[in-house]
C-alpha positions as CSV (number, residue, x, y, z in Angstrom):
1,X,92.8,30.5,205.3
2,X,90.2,30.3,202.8
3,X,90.0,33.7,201.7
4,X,93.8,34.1,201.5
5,X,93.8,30.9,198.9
6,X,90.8,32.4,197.0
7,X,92.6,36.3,197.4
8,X,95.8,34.2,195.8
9,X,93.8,32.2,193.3
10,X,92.0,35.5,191.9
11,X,95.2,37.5,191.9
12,X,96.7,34.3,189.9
13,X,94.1,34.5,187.3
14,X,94.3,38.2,187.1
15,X,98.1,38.6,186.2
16,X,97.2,35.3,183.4
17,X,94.7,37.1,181.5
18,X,96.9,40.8,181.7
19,X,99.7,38.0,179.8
20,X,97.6,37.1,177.8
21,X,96.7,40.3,176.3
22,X,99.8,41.2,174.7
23,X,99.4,38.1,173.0
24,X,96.0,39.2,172.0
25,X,97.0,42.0,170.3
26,X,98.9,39.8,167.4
27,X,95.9,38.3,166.4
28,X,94.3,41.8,165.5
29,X,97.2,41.7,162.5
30,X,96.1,37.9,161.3
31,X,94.5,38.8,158.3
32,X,97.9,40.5,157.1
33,X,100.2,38.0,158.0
34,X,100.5,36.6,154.7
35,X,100.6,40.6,152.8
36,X,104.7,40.7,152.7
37,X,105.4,37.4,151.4
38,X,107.2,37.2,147.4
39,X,105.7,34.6,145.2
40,X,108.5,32.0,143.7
41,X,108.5,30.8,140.5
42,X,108.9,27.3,139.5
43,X,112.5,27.9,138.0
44,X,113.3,29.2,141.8
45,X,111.8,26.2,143.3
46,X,113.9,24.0,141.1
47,X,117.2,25.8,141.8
48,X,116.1,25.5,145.6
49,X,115.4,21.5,145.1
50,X,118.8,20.9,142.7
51,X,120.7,22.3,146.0
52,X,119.0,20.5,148.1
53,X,119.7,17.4,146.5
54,X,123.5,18.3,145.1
55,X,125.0,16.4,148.5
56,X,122.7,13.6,147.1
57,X,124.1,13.6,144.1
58,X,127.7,13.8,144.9
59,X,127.3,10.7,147.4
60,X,125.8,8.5,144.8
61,X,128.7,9.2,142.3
62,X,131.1,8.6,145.3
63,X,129.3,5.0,145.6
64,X,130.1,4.6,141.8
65,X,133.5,5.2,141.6
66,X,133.9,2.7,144.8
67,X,132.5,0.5,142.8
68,X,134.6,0.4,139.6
69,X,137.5,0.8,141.7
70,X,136.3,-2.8,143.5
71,X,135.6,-4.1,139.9
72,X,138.9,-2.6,137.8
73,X,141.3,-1.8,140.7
74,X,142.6,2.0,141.4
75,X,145.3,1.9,138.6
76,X,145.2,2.3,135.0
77,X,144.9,-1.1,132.4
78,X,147.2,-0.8,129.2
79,X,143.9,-1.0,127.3
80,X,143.1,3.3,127.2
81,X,139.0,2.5,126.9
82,X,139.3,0.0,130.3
83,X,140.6,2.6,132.3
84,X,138.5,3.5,135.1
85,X,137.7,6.8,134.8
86,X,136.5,6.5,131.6
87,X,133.0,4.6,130.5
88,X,132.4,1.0,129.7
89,X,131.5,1.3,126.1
90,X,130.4,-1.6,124.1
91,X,133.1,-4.2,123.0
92,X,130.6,-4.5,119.5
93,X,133.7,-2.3,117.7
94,X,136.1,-4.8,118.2
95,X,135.8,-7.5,115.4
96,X,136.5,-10.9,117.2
97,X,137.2,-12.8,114.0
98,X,140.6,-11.1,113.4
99,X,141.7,-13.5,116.2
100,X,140.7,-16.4,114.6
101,X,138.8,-19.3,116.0
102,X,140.8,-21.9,117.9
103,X,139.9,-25.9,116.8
104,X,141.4,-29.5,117.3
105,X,141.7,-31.2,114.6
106,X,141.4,-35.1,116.1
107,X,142.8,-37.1,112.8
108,X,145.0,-35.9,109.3
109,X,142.8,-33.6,106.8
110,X,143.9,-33.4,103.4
111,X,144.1,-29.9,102.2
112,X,144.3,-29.2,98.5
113,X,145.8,-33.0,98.7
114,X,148.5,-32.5,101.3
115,X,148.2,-33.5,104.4
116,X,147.3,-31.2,107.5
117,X,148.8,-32.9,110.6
118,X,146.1,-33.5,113.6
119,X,146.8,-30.5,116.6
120,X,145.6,-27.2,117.3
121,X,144.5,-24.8,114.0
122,X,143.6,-21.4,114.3
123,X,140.7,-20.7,111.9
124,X,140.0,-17.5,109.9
125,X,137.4,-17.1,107.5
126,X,138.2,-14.3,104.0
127,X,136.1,-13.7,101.6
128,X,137.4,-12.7,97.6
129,X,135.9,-9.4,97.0
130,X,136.6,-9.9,93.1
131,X,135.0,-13.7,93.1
132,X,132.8,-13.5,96.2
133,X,133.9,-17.3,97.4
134,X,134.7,-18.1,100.7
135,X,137.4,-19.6,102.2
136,X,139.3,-20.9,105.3
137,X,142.9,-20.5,106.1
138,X,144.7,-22.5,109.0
139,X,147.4,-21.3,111.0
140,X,149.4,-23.1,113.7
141,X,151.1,-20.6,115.6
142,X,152.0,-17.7,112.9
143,X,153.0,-20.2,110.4
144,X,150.3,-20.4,107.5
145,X,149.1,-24.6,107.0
146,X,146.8,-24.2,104.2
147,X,143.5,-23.2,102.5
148,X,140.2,-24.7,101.8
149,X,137.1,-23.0,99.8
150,X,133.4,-23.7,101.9
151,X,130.2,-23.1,101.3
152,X,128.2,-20.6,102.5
153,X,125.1,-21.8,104.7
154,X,122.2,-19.7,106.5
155,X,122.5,-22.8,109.6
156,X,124.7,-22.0,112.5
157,X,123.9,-25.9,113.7
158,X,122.4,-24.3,117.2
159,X,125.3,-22.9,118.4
160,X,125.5,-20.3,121.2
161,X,128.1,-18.0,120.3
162,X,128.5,-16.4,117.1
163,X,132.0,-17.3,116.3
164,X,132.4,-20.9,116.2
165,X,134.3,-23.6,114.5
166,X,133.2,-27.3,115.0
167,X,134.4,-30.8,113.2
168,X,131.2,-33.1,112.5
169,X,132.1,-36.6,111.3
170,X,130.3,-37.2,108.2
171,X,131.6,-40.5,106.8
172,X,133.9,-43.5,106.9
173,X,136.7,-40.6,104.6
174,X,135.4,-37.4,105.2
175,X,134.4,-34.8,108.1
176,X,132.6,-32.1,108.0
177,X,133.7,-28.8,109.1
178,X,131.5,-25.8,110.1
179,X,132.2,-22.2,110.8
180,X,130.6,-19.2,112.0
181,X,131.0,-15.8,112.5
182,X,129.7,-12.5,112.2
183,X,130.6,-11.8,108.8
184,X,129.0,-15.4,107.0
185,X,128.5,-19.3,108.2
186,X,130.1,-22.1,106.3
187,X,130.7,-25.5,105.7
188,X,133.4,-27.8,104.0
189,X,133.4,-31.4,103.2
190,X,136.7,-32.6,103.8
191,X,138.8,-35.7,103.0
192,X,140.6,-37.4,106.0
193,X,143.6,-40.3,106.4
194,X,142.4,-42.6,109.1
195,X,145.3,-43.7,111.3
């Protein structure tokens, strides 16, 4: 019993090692292996790479238009530059003063000695190109209330935004009235009726 697990265990080895040869003989070529291979150039490798990552690519602007759609909705604004397929660009074009800055006026100003009734004013500030004076005109509504020369001052008073109109009092008969924006900052000292 022996000899027949020792005849097996010989033969065993035998047919490994006659395996192993073929395998043996592909090591002979080892120093060639590397003889039919093409050099690539960097311009190739980046081609190669910019595939690679084109799926990348295409995924991330996927998650960007998901996200202006959550932010502007799928249809179109009546405003041509908010609509979502086109960029954000900067609202700095837009001059905010041509809308005026909205103030309550708490008591009766006089104006070029009539009176300006307490309410709502909307505020816009011109400047005279010939004279280079300042002034301020009030609207309520469209309807034009009156007109009032100010004084340029470098102060904007610590306010945060640029455009800003505020009423200071300043006496027992006057207020003072200050105005911002991008153009110039002013201030007027006006006469008021107390009630």
């Amino acid at each position: 019993m022996m000899k027949r697990f020792f005849l097996i265990l010989i033969f065993l080895n035998i047919t490994c090692l006659l395996a192993q040869a073929d395998s043996f003989d592909d090591f002979i070529n080892l120093d060639r292996a590397w003889d039919g291979q093409q050099t690539v150039t960097n311009q190739e490798f980046e081609q190669v790479i910019d595939k690679l990552e084109e799926p990348k690519k295409v995924k991330e602007q996927k998650q960007v238009a998901k996200k202006r759609k959550k932010l502007f909705g799928g249809g179109t604004t009546l405003h041509k530059e908010l609509n979502p397929e086109k960029d954000i660009h900067e609202l700095s074009s837009l001059d905010f003063s041509k809308d005026g800055i909205l103030i309550n006026i708490p008591v009766q100003i006089l104006l070029d000695n009539k009176p300006l009734e307490k309410g709502f004013y909307k505020i816009y500030g011109e400047k005279d190109t010939e004279t280079g004076k300042l002034f301020l005109s009030f609207y309520q509504s469209q309807y034009y209330k009156g007109k009032i020369e100010v004084t340029e001052m470098e102060d904007d008073y610590g306010e945060d935004q640029i455009d800003f109109a505020k009423i200071i009092p300043f006496n027992n008969s006057f207020i003072k009235l200050i105005f911002g924006s991008i153009d110039f900052n002013a201030y007027a000292i006006i006469p008021y009726i107390d009630d």
